[in-house]
C-alpha positions in Angstrom: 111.9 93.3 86.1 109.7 93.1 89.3 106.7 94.8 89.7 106.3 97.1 92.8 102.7 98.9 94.0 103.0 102.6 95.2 101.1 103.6 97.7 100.2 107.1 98.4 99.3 109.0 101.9 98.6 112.1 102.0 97.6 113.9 105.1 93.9 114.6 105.6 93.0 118.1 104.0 90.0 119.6 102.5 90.8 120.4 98.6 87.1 121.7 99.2 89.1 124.7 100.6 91.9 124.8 97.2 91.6 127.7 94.3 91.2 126.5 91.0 95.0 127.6 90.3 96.1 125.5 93.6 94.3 122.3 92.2 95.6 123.0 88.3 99.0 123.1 89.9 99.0 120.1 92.4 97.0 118.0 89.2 100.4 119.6 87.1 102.3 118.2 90.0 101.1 114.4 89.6 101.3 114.5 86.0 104.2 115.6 85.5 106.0 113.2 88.1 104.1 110.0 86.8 104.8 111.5 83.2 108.7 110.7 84.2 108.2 107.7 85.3 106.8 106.8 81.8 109.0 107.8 80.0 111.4 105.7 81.6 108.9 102.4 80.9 108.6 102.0 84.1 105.1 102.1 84.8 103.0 98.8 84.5 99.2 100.1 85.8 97.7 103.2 87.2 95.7 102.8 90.2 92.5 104.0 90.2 92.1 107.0 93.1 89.8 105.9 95.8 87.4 107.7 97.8 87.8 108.9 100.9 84.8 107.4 102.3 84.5 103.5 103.6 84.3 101.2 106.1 87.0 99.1 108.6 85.9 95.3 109.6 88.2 94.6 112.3 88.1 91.4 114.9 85.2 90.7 116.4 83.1 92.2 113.9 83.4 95.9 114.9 82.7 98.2 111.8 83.6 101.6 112.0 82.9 104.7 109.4 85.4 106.0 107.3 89.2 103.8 106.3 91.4 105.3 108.5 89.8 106.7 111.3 92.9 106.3 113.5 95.4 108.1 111.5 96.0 111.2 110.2 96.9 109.9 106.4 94.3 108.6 103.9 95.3 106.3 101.5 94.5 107.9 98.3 95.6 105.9 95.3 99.0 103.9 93.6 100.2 102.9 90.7 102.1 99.8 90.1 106.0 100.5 88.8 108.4 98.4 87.0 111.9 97.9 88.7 114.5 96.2 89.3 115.1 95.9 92.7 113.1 97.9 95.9 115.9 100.1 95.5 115.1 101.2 92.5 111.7 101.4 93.1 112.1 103.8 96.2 113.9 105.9 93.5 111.2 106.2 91.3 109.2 107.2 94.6 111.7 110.2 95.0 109.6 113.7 93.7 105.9 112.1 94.3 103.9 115.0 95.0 102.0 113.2 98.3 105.7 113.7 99.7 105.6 117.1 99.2 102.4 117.7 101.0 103.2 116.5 104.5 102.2 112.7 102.9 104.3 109.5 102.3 104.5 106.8 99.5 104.7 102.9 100.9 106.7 100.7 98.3 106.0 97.5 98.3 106.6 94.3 96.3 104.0 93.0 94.7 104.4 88.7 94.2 102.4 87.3 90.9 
């Protein structure tokens, strides 16, 4: 079995804005999709979620505020899956709740 990281990016939006109901639901929406992916044994590590503040060093030494000033999706977390193929691991990916909100998931490899 290969190890693959999911990464999820989700377009920028202020949960500031979300009910208490709309966040119970969307938190009911994660769990329950990693929660499948579980009980398959298919999940090696969660990823921690990271904040949306930072900093970008690019070339030449230019720093600028914030991780992805340029684009219009934050990176905000992964979790590392167990697969056996990146087919497979796309598959897994299907019915991530970052889809369903406009957002994408990245799969990649991961070589250890």
């Amino acid at each position: 079995m290969k190890e693959f990281m999911l990464l999820f990016r989700q377009p920028s939006y202020d949960y500031s804005n979300a009910s208490p109901a709309e966040m119970q639901a969307l938190a009911q929406k994660w769990q329950d999709w990693v929660s499948g992916i579980v009980a398959q044994d298919k999940l090696s590590s969660h990823g921690p979620r990271l904040s949306l503040e930072g900093r970008v060093l690019k070339s030449g030494g230019v720093v600028t505020d914030g991780p992805f000033v340029e684009v219009r999706e934050i990176l905000g977390s992964f979790i590392i899956v167990k697969a056996e193929d990146l087919e497979s691991a796309t598959t897994l990916a299907h019915g991530c709740p970052a889809v369903d909100m406009g957002g994408s998931v990245e799969i990649r490899p991961l070589y250890v």
